[in-house]
C-alpha positions in Angstrom: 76.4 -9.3 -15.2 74.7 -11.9 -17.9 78.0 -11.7 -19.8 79.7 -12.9 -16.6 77.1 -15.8 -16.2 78.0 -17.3 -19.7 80.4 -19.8 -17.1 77.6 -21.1 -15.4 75.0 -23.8 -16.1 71.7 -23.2 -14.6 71.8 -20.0 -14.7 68.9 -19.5 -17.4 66.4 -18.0 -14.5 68.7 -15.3 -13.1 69.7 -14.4 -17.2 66.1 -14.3 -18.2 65.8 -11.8 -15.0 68.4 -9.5 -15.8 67.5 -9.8 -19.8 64.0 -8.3 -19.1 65.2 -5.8 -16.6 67.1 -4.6 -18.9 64.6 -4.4 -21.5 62.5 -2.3 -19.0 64.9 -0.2 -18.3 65.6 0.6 -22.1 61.9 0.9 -22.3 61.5 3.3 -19.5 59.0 0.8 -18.0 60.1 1.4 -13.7 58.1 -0.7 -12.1 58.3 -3.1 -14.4 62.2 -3.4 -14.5 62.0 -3.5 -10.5 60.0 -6.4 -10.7 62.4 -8.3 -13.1 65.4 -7.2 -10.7 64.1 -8.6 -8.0 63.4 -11.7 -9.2 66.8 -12.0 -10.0 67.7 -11.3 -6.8 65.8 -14.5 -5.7 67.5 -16.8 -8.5 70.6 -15.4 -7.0 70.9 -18.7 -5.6 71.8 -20.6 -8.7 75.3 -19.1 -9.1 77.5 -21.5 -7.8 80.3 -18.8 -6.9 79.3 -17.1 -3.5 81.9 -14.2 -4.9 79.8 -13.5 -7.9 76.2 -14.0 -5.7 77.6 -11.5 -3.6 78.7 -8.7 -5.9 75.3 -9.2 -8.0 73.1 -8.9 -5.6 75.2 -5.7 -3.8 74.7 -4.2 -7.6 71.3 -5.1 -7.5 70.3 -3.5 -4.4 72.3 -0.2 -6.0 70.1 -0.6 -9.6 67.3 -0.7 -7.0 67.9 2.0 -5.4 69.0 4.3 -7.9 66.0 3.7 -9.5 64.2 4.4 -5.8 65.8 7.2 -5.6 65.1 8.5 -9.2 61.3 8.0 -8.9 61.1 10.7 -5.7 63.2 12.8 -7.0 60.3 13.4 -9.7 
């Protein structure tokens, strides 16, 4: 997704978002990583293209809830 955002200006929010998710994720860090996604959901708003807002935040809610559904399966 940030690779796909290089297009865009204004965009720095929703990077910086999914940067630090990602770092929590590589971190094991859960609630942490939730947090970052979404917030990224809510800058969601600064991609111009309504194609890409659309797919991003349909793979966000998945990231979410695979992560949901990770934590009580533990």
């Amino acid at each position: 997704m940030i690779a796909a955002l290089e297009r865009f200006s204004n965009v720095d929010l929703l990077k910086e978002h999914l940067q630090s998710a990602r770092q929590y994720l590589l971190g094991a860090m859960p609630e942490e990583y939730l947090l970052s996604l979404g917030w990224a959901r809510q800058a969601l708003d600064t991609v111009p293209d309504s194609d890409i807002q659309s797919r991003f935040d349909k793979t966000i809610a998945e990231l979410v809830a695979d992560v949901s559904g990770a934590s009580r399966a533990s």
